[in-house]
Wavefront OBJ file of the C-alpha trace (Angstrom):
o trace
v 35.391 1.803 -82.640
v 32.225 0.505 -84.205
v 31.697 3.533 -86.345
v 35.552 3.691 -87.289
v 35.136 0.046 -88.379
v 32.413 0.371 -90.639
v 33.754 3.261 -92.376
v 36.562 1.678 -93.252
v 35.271 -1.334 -94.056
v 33.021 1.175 -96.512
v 36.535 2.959 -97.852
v 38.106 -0.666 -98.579
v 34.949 -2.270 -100.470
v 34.690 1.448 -102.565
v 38.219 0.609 -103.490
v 37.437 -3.432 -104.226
v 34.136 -1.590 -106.399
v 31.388 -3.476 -104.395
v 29.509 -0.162 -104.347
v 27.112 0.951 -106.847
v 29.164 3.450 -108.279
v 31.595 0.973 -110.234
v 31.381 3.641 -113.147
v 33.195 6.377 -110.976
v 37.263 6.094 -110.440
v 37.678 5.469 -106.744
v 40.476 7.124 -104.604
v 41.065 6.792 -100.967
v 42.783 7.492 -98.250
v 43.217 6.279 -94.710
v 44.842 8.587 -92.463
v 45.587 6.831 -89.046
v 47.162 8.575 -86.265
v 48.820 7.706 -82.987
v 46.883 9.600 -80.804
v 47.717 9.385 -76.790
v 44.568 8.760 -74.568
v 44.045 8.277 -71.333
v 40.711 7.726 -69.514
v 40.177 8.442 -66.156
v 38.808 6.018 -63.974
v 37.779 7.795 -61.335
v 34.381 9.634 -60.327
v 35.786 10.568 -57.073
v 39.418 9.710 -56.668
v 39.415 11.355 -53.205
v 36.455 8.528 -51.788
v 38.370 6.270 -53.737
v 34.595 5.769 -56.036
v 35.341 4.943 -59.595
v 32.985 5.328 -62.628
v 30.356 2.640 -62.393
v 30.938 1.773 -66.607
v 34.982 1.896 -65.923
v 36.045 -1.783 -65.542
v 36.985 -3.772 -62.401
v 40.355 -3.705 -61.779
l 1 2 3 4 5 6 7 8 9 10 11 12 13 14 15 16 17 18 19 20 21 22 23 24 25 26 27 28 29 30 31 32 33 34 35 36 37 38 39 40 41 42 43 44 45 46 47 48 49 50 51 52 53 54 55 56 57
């Protein structure tokens, strides 16, 4: 989310002009989406061994 984050923060301050291109007229758009994800949690779901960055549950 990090790089989402700044790149909107970069749309929103073009739009408030704190960029150096003041001169230019500034349109956006922010297109957000629902978008279903699931991770899996699992290395091995069979030895019941789940991904050592996954958290504890």
């Amino acid at each position: 989310m990090t790089a989402f984050n700044a790149a909107t923060e970069n749309i929103i301050n073009s739009i408030r002009s704190d960029d150096p291109f003041d001169s230019r007229e500034t349109v956006a758009a922010i297109d957000i989406t629902h978008e279903q994800f699931h991770v899996w949690p699992w290395e091995d779901k069979e030895a019941g061994i789940a991904k050592p960055d996954y958290p504890k549950w």
